[in-house]
N, CA, C and O atoms as a Tripos MOL2 file, in Angstrom:
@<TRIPOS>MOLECULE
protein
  276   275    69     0     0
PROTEIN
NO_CHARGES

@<TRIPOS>ATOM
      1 N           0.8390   -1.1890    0.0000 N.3       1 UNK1
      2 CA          0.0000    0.0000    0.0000 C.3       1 UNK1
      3 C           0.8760    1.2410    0.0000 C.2       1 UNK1
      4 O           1.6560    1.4950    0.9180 O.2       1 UNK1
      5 N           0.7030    2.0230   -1.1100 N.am      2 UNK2
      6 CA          1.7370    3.4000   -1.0810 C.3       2 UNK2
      7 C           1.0250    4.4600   -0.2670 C.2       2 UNK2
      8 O          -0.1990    4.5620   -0.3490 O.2       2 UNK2
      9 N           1.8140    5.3370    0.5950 N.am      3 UNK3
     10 CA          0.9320    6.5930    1.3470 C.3       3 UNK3
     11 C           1.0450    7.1750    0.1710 C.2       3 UNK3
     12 O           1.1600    6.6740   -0.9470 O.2       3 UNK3
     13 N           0.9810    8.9000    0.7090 N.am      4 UNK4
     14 CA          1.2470    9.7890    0.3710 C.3       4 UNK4
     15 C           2.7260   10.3030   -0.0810 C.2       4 UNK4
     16 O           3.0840   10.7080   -1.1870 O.2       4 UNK4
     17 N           3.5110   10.1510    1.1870 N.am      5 UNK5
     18 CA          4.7210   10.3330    1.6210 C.3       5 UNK5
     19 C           5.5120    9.6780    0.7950 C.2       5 UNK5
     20 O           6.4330   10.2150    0.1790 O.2       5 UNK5
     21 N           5.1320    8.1690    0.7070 N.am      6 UNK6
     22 CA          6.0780    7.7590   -0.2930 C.3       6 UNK6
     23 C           6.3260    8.5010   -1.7820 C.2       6 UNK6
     24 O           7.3600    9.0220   -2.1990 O.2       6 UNK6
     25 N           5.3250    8.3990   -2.2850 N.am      7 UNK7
     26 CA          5.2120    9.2260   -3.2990 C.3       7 UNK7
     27 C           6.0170   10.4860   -3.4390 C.2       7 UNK7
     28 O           6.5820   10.7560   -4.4990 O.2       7 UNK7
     29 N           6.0780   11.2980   -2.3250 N.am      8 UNK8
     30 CA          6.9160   12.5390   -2.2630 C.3       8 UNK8
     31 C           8.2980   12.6640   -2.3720 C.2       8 UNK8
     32 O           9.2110   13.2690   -2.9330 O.2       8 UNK8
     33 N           7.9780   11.7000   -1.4700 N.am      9 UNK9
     34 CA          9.5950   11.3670   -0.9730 C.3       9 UNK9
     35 C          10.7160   11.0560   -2.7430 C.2       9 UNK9
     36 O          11.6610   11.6880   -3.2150 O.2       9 UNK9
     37 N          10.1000   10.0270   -3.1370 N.am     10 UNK10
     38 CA         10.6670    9.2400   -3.9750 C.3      10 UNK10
     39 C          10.2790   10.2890   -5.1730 C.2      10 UNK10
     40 O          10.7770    9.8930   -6.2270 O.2      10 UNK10
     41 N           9.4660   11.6330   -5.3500 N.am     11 UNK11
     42 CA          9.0200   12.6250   -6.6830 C.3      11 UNK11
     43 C          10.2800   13.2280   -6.2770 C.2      11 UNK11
     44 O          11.1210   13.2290   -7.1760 O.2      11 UNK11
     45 N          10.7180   13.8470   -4.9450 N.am     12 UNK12
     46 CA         11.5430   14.9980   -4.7440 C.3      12 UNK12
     47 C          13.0010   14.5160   -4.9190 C.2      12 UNK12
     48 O          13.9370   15.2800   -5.1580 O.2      12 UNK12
     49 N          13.1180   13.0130   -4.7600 N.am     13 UNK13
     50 CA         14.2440   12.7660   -4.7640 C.3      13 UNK13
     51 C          14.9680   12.3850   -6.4750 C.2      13 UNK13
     52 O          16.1710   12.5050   -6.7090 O.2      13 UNK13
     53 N          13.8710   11.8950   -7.5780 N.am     14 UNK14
     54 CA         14.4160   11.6000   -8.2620 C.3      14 UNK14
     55 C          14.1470   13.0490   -9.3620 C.2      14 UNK14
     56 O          14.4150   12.8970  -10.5540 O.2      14 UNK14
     57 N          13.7340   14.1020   -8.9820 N.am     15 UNK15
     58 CA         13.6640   15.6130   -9.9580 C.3      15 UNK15
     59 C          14.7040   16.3420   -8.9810 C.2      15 UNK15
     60 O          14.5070   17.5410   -8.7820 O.2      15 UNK15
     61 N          15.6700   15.7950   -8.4250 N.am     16 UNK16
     62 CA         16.6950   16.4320   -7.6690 C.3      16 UNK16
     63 C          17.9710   15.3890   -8.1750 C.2      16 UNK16
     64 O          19.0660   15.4880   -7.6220 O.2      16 UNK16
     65 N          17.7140   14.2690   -9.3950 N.am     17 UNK17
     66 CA         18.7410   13.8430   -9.4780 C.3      17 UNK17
     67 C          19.7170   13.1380   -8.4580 C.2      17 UNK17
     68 O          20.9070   12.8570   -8.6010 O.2      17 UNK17
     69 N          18.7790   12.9100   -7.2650 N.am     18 UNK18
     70 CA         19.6290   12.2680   -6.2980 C.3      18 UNK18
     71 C          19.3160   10.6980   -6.5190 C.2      18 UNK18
     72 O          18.1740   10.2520   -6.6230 O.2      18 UNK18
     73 N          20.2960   10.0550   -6.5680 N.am     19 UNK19
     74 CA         19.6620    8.0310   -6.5370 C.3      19 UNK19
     75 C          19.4910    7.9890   -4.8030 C.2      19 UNK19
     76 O          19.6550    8.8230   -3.9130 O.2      19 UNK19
     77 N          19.1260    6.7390   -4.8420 N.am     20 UNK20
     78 CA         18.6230    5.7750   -3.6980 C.3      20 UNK20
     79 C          19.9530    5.5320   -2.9080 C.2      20 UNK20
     80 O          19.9590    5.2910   -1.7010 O.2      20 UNK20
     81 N          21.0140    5.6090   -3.6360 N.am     21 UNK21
     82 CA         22.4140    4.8230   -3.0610 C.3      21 UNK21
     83 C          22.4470    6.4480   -2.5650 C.2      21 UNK21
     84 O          22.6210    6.6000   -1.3560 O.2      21 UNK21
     85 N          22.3100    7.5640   -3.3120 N.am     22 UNK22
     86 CA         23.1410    8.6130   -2.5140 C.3      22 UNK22
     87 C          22.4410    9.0370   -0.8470 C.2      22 UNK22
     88 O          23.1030    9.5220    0.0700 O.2      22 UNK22
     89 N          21.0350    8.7170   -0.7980 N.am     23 UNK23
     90 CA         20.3510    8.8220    0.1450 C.3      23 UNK23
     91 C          20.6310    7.9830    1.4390 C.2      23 UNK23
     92 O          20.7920    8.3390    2.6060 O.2      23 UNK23
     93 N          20.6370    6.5220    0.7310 N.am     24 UNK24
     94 CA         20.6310    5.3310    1.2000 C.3      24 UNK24
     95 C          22.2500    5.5620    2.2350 C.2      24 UNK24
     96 O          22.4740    4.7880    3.1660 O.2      24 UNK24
     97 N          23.0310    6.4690    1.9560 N.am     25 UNK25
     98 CA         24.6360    6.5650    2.0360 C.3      25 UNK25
     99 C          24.3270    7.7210    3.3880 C.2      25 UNK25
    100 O          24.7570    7.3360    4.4760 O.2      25 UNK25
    101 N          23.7060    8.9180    3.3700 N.am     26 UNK26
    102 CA         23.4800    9.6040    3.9660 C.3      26 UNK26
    103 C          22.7350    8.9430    5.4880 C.2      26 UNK26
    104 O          23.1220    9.1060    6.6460 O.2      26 UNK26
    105 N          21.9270    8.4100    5.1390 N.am     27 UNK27
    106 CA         20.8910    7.6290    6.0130 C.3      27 UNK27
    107 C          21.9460    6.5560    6.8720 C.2      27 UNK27
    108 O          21.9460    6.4320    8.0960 O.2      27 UNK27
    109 N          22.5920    6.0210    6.1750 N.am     28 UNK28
    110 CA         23.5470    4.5470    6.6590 C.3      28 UNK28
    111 C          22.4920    3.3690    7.0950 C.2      28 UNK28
    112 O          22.3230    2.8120    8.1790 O.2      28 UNK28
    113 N          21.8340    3.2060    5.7990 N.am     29 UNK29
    114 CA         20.7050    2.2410    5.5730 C.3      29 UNK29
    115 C          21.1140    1.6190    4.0060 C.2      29 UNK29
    116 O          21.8030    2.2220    3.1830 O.2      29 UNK29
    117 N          20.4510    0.1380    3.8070 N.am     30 UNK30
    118 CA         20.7060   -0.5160    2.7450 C.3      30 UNK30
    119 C          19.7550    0.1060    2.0810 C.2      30 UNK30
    120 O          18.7610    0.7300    2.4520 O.2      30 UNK30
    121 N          20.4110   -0.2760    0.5400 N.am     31 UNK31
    122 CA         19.3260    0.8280   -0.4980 C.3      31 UNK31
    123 C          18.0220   -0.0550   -0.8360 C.2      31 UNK31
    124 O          16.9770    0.3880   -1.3130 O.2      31 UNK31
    125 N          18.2340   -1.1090   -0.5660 N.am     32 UNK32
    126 CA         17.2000   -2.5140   -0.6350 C.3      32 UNK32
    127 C          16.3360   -1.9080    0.3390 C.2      32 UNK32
    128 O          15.4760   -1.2360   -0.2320 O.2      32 UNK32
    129 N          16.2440   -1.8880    1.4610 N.am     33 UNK33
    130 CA         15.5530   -1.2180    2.6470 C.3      33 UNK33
    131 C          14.9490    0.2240    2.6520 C.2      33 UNK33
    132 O          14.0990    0.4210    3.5200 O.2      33 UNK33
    133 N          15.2490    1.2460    1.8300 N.am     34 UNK34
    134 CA         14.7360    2.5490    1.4230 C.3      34 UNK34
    135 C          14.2670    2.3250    0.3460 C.2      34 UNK34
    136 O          13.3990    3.1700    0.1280 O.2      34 UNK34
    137 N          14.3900    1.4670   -0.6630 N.am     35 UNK35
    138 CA         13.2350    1.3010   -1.6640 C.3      35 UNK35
    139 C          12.3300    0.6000   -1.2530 C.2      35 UNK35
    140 O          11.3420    0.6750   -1.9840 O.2      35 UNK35
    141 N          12.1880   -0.1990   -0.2210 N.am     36 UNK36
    142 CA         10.8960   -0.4800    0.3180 C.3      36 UNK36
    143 C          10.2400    0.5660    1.5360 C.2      36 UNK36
    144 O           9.4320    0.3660    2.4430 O.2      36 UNK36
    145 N          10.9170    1.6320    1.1350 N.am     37 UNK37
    146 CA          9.9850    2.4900    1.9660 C.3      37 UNK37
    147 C           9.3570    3.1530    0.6210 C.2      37 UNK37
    148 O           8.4010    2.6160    0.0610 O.2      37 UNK37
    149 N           9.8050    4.0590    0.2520 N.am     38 UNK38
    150 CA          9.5930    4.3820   -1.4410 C.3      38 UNK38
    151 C           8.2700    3.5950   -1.7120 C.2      38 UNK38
    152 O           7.1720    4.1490   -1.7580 O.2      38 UNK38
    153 N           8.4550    2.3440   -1.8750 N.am     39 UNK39
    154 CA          7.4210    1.0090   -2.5690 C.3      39 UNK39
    155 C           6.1580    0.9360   -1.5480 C.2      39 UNK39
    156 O           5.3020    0.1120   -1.8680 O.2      39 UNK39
    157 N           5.9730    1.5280   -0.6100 N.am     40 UNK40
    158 CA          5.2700    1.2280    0.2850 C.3      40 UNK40
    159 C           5.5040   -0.1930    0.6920 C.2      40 UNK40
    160 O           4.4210   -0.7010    0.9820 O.2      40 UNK40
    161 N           6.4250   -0.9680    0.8150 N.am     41 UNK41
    162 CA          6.0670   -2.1740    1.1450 C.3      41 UNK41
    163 C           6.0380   -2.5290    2.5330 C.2      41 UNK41
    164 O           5.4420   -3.3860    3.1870 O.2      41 UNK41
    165 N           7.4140   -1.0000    2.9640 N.am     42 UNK42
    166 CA          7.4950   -1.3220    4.5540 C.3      42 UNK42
    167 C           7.0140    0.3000    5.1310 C.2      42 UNK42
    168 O           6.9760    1.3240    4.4500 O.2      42 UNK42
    169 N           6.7340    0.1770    6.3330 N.am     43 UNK43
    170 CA          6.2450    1.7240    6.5010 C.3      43 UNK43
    171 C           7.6980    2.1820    7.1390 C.2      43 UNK43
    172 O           8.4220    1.4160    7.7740 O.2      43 UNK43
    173 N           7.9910    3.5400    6.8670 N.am     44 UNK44
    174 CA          9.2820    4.3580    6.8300 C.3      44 UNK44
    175 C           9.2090    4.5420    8.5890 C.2      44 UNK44
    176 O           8.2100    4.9950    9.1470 O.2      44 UNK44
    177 N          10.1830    4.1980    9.1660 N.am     45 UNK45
    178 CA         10.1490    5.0960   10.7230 C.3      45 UNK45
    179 C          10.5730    6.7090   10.2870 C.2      45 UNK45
    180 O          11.2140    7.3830    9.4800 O.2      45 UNK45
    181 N           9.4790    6.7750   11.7710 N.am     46 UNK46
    182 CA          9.5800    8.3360   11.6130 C.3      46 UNK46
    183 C          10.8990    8.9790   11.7740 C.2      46 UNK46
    184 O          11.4000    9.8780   11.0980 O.2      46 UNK46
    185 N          11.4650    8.2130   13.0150 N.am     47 UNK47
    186 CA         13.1150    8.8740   12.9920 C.3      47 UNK47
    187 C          13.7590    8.9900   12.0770 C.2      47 UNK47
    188 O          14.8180    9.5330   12.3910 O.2      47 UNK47
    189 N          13.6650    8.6300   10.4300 N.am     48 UNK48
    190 CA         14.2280    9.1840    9.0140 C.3      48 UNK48
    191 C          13.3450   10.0320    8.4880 C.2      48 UNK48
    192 O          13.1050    9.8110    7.3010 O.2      48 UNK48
    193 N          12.9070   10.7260    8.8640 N.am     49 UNK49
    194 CA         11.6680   11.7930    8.5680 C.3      49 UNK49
    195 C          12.6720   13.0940    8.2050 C.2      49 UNK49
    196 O          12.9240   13.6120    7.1170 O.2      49 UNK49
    197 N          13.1840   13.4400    9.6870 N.am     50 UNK50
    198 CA         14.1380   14.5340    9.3250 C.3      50 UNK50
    199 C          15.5890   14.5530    8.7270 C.2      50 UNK50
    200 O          16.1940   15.5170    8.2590 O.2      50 UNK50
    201 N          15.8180   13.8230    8.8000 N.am     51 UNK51
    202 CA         17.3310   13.6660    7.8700 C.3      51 UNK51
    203 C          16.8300   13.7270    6.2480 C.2      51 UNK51
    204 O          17.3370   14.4370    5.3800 O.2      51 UNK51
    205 N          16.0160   13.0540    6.1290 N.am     52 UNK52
    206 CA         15.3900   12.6550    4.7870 C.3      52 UNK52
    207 C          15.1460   14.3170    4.4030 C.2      52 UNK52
    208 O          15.8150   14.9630    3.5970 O.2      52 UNK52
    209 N          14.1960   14.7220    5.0760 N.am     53 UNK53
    210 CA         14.0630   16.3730    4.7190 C.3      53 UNK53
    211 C          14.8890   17.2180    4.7290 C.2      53 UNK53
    212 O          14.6280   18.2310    4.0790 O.2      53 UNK53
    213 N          15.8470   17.1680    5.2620 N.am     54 UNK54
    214 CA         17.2080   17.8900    5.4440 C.3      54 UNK54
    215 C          18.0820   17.3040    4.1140 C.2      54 UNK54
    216 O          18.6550   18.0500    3.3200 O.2      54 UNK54
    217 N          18.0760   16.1410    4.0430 N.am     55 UNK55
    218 CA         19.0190   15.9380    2.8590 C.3      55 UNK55
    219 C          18.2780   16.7420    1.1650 C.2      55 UNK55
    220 O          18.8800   17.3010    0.2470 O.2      55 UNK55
    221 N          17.2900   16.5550    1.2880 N.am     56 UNK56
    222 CA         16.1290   16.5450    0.0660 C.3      56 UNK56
    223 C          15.5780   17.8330   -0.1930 C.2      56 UNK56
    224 O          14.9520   18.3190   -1.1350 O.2      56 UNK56
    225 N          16.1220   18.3880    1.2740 N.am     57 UNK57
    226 CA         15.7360   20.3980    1.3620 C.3      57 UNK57
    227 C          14.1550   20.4570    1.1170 C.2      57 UNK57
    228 O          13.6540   21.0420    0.1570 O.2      57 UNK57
    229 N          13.5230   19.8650    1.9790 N.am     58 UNK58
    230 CA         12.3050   20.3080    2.2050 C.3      58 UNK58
    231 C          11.5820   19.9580    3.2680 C.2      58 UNK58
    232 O          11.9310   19.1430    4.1220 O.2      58 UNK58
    233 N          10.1380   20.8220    3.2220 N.am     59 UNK59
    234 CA          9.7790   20.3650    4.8430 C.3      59 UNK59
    235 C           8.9210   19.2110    4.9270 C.2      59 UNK59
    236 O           8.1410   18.7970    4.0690 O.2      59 UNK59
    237 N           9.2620   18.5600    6.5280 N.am     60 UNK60
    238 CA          8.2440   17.5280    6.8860 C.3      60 UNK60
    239 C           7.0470   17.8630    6.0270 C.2      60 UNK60
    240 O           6.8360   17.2000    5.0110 O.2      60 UNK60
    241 N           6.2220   18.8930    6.3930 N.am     61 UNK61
    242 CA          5.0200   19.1830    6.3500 C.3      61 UNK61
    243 C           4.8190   19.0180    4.6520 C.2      61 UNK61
    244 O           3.6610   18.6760    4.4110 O.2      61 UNK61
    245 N           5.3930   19.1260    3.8020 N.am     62 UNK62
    246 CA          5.4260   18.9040    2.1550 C.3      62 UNK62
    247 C           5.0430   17.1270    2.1340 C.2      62 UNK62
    248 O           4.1430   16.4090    1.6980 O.2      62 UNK62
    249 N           6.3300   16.9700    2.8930 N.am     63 UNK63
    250 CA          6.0300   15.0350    2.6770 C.3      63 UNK63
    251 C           5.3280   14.2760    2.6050 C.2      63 UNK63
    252 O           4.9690   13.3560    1.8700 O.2      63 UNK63
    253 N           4.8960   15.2460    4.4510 N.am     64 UNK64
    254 CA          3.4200   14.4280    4.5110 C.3      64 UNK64
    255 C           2.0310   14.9600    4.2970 C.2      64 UNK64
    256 O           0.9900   14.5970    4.8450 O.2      64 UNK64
    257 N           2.2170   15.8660    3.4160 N.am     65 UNK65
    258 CA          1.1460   16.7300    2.7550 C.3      65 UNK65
    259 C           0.0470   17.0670    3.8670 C.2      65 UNK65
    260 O          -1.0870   16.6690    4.1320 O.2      65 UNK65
    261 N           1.0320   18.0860    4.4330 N.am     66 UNK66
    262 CA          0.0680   19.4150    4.7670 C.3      66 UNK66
    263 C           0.4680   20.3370    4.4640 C.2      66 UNK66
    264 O           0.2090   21.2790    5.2130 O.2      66 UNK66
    265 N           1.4190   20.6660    3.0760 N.am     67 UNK67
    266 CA          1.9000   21.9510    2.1080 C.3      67 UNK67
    267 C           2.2830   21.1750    1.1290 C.2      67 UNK67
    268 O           2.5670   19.9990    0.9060 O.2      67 UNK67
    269 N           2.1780   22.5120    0.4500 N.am     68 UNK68
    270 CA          2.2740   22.3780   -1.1400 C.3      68 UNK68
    271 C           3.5390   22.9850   -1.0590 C.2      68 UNK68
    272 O           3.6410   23.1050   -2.2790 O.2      68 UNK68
    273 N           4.6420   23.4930   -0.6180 N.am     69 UNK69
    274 CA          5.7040   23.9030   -0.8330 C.3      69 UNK69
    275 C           6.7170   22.9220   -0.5900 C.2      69 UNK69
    276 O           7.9020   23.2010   -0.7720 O.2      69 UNK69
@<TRIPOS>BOND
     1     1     2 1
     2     2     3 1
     3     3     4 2
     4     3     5 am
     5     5     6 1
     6     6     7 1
     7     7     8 2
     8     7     9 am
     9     9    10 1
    10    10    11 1
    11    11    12 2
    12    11    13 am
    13    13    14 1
    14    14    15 1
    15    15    16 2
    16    15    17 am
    17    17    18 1
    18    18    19 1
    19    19    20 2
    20    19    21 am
    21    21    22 1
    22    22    23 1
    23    23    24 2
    24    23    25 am
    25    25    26 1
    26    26    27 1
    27    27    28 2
    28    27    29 am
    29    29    30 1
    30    30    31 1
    31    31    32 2
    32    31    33 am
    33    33    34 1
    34    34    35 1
    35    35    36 2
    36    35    37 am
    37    37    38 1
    38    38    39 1
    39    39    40 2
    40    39    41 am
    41    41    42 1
    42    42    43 1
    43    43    44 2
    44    43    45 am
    45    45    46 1
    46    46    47 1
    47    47    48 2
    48    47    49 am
    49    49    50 1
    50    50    51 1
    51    51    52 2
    52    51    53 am
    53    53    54 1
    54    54    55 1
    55    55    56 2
    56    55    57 am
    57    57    58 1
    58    58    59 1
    59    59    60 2
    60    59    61 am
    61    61    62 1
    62    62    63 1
    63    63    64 2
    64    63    65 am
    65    65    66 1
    66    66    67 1
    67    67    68 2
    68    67    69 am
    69    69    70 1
    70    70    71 1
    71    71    72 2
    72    71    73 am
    73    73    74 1
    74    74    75 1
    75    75    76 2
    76    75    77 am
    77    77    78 1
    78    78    79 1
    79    79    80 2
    80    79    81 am
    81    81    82 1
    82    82    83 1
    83    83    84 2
    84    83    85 am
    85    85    86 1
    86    86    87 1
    87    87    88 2
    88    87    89 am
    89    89    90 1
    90    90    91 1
    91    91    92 2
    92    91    93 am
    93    93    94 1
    94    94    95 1
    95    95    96 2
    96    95    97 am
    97    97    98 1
    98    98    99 1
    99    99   100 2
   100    99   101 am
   101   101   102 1
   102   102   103 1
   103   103   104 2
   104   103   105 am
   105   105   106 1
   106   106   107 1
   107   107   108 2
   108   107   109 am
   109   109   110 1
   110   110   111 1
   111   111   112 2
   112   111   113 am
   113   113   114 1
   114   114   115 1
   115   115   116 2
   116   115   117 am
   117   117   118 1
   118   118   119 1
   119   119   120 2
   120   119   121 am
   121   121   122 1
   122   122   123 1
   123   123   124 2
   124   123   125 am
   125   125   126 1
   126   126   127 1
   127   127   128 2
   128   127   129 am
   129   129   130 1
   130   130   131 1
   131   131   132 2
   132   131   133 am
   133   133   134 1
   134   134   135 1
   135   135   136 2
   136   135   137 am
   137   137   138 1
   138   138   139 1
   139   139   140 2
   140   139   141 am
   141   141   142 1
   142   142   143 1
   143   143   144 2
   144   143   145 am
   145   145   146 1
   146   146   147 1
   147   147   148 2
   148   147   149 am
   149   149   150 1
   150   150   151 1
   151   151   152 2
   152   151   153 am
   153   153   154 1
   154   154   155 1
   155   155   156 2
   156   155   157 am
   157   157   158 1
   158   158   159 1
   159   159   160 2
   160   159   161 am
   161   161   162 1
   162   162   163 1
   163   163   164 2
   164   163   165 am
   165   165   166 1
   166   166   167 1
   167   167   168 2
   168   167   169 am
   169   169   170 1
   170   170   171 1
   171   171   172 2
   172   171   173 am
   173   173   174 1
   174   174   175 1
   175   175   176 2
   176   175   177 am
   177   177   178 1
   178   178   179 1
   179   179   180 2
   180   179   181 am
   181   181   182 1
   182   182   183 1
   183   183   184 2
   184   183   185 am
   185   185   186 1
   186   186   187 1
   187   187   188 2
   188   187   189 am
   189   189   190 1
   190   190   191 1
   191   191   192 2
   192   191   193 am
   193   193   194 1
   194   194   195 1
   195   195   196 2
   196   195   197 am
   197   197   198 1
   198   198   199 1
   199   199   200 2
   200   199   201 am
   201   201   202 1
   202   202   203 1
   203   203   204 2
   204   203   205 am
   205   205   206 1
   206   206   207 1
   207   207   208 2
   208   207   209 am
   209   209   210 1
   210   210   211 1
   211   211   212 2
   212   211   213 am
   213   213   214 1
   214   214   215 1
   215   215   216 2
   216   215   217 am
   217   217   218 1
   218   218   219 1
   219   219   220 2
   220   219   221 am
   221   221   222 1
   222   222   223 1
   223   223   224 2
   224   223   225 am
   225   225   226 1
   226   226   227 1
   227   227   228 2
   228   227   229 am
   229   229   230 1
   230   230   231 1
   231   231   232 2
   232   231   233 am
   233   233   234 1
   234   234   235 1
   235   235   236 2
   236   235   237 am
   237   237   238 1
   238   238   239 1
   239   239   240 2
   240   239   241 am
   241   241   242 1
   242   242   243 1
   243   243   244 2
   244   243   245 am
   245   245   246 1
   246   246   247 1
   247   247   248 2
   248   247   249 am
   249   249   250 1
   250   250   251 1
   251   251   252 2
   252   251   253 am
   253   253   254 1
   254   254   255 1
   255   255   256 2
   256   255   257 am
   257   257   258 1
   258   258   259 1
   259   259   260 2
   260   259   261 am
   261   261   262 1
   262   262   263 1
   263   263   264 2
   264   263   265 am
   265   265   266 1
   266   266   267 1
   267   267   268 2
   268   267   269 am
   269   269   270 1
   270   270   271 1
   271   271   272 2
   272   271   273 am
   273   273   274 1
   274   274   275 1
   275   275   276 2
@<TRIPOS>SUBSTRUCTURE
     1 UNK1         2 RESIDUE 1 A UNK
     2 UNK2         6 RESIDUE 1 A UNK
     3 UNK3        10 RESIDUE 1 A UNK
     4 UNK4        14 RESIDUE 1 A UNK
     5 UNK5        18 RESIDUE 1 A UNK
     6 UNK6        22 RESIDUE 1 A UNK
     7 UNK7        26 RESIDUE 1 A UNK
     8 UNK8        30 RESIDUE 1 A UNK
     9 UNK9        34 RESIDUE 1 A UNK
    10 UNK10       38 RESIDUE 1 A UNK
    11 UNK11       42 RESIDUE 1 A UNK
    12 UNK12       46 RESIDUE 1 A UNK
    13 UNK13       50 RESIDUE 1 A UNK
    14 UNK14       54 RESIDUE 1 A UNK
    15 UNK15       58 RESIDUE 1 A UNK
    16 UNK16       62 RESIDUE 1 A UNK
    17 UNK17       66 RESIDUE 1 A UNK
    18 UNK18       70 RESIDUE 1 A UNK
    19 UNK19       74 RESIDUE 1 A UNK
    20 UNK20       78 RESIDUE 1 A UNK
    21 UNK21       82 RESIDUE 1 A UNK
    22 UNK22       86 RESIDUE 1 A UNK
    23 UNK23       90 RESIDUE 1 A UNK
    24 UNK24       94 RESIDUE 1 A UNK
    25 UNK25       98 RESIDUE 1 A UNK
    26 UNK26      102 RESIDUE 1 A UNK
    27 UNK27      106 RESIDUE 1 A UNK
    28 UNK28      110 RESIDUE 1 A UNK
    29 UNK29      114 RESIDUE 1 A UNK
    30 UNK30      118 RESIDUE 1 A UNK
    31 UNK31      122 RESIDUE 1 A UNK
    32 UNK32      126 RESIDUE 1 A UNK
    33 UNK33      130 RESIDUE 1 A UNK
    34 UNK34      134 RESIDUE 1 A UNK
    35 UNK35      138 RESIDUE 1 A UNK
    36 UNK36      142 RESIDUE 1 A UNK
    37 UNK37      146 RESIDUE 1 A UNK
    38 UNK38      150 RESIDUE 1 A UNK
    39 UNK39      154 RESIDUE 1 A UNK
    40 UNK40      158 RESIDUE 1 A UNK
    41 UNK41      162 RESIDUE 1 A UNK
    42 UNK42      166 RESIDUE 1 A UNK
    43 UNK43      170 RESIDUE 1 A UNK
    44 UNK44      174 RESIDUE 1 A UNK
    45 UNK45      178 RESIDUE 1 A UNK
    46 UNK46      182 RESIDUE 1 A UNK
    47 UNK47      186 RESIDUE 1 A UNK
    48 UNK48      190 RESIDUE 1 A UNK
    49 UNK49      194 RESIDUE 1 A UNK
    50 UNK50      198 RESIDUE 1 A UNK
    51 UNK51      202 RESIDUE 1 A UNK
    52 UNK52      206 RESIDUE 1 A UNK
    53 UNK53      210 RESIDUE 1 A UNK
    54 UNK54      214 RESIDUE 1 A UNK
    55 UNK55      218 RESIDUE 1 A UNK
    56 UNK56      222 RESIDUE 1 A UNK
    57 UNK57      226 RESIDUE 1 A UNK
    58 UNK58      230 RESIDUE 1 A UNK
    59 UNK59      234 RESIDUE 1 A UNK
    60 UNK60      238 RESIDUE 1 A UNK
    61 UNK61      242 RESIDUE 1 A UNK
    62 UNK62      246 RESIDUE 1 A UNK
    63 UNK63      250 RESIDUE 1 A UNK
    64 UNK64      254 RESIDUE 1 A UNK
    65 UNK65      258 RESIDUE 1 A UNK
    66 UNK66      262 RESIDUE 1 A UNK
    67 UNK67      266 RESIDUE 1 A UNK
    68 UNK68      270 RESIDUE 1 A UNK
    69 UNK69      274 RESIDUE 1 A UNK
């Protein structure tokens, strides 16, 4: 089941030209394991919420759509 979030996550990251490995590197997580967050297959912990937004330069609140910015 895909959220929302996934969707975002995985729009902002690949129109920023960033791959999965460069994220996946930042995070110090397997890239196998962040594409199943991406995929909805596994649900993302929240404690990669903010790194994820910090790396990706945008806010929580975009991700998990309560902005459009």
């Amino acid at each position: 089941m895909k959220t929302y979030y996934n969707e975002r996550i995985q729009w902002v990251r690949e129109s920023r030209n960033i791959t999965q490995k460069e994220i996946t590197s930042y995070l110090g997580i397997e890239q196998q394991q962040y594409a199943r967050y991406e995929k909805g297959i596994n649900v993302m912990p929240v404690t990669y919420l903010k790194p994820i937004c910090k790396y990706l330069g945008v806010s929580a609140d975009y991700i998990i759509g309560l902005g459009n910015e």
